[in-house]
N, C-alpha and C positions, 0 to 999 in steps of 0.2 A: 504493500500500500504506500509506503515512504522510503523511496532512492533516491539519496543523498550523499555526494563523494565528491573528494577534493577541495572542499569548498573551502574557500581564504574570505579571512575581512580583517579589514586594519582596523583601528583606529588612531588618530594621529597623523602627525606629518613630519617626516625630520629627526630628529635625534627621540621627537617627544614620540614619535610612530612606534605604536603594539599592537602585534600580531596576535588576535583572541584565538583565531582559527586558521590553520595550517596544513589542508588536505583532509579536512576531518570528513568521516565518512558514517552517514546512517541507516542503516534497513528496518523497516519494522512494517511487521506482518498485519495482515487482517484479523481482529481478535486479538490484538498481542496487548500488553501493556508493557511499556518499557520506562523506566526511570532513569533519570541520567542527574550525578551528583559532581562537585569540584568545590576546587574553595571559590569563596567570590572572588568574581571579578574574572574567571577564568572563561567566560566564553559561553556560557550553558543557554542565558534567555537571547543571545545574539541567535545561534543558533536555533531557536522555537521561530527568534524572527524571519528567519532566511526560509524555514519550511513552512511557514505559513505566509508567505507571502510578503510580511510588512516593513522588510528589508532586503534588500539585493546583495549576494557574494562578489567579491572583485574575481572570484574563477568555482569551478566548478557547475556538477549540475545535478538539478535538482527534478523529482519524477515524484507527486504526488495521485494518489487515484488516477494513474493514466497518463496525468497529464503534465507535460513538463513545465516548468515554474521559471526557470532562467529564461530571461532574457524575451520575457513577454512586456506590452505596453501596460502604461498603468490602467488603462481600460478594462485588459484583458484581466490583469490580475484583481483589479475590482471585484470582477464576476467570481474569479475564484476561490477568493476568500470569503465572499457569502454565500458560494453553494458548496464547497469541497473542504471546508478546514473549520471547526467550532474552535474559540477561545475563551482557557478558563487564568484568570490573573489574581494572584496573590494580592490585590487590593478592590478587589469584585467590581468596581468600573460601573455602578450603576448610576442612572440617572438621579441624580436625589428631588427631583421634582415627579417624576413619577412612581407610581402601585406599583411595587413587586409583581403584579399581572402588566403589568403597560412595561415594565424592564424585559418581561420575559417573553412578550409578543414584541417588541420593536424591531427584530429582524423581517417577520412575518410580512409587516406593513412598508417594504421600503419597494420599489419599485427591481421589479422582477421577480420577487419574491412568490414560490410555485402557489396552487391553488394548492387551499388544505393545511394551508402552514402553521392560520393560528387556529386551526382546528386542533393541531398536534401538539401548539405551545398549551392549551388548555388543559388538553389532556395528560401533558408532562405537569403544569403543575399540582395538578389532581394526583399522580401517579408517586407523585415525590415528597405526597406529604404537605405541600405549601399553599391548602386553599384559605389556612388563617392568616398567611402573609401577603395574599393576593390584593388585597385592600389598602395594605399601610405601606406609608415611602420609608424608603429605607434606614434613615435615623431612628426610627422608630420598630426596626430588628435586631435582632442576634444577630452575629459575627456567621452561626451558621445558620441563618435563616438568608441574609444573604449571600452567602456563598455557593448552597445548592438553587438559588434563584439565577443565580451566574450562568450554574451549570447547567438547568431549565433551557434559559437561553441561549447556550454554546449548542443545544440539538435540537433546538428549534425548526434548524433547517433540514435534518437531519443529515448531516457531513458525515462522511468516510470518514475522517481524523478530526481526535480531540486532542490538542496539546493545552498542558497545564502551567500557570511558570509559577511556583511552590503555592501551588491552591492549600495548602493548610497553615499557610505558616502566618497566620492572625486567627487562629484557633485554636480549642480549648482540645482537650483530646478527644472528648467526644463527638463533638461538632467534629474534628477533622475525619475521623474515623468514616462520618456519616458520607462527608465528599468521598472521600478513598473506595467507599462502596459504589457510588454514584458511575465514580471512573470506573471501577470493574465493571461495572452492569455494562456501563458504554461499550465497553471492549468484546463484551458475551453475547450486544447484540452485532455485533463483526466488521467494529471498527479498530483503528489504530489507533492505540492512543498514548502518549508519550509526556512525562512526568516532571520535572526539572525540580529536585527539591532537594532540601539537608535533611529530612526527618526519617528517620529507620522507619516507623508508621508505616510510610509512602513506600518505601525500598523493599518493606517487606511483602507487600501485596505485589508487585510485579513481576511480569515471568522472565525478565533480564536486567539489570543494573550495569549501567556502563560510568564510568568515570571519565570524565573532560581532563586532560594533563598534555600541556604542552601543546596545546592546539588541535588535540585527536582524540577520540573517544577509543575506550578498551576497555575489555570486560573487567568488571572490578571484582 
């Protein structure tokens, strides 16, 4: 589902120029879950950004669900990120003006969005437990009431790939525990879906951990 190799990004310029990513290469299967750890700084959420579209590698290439991701216009990757790749982010990214239900349909309502969609987001937040959060904005949740509201809306569209960039790590263990499930379930029903976090929790629920060192992932 996710072929990834080669792939380089700097940052910097000059003496001040670091290399996070050095030919780093990723596969990961349909149904798979993978986690991938480092110390900070080393590369990990550059990397979620290159496979999901929201940054470009200065080399390498990239093949998500089919379709290759380098070196497309930003039109084309538009379309891609809203129908081939859900995002789940360690600071849940919701709207604070709207419902926990209007966070979790807002992919559903943007234009192109399939027929059926927020038939699906309805029925994701029903399925996940969240029709007492559907009402209230988000200041007014738990840490994991919006977090699995995230996740609601990261399959909204239903995407082949969910990457996470450390979905638990502004949660309690509980509350993480409940996302970490959420990711399983995503992966059983047969997508890809790929981890970035420091917490054993996380590492211990997924069927590979690979470690970022030196610009290149390897099985840890």
């Amino acid at each position: 589902m996710i072929h990834a190799h080669g792939l380089v990004k700097t940052y910097g310029r000059g003496r001040a120029a670091r290399r996070v990513l050095d030919g780093a290469a990723l596969d990961v299967a349909a149904g798979e879950v993978v986690a991938i750890v480092g110390r900070s700084g080393t590369g990990k959420s550059t990397l979620l950004h290159l496979v999901g579209a929201l940054d470009r590698p200065e080399a390498g290439r990239i093949e998500v669900a089919g379709e290759r991701v380098d070196g497309r216009s930003e039109r084309e990757l538009t379309r891609f990120r809203r129908d081939r790749v859900g995002f789940v982010f360690q600071f849940f990214h919701l709207v604070a003006e709207l419902t926990g239900a209007q966070n979790v349909l807002l992919p559903a309502r943007l234009p192109g969005a399939p027929r059926g969609a927020e038939a699906r987001g309805r029925e994701l937040i029903d399925a996940l437990g969240l029709a007492g959060a559907a009402s209230r904005r988000p200041h007014e949740l738990s840490g994991g009431e919006q977090q699995r509201l995230a996740v609601a809306r990261a399959l909204v569209m239903d995407p082949p790939v969910l990457l996470a960039d450390e979905p638990t790590g502004n949660l309690d263990a509980a509350a993480g525990a409940q996302v970490l499930a959420l990711l399983r379930a995503a992966a059983g029903e047969g997508r890809a879906v790929v981890i970035v976090t420091h917490e054993d929790a996380a590492t211990d629920g997924a069927d590979r951990v690979l470690a970022l060192r030196d610009g290149r992932l390897e099985p840890r």
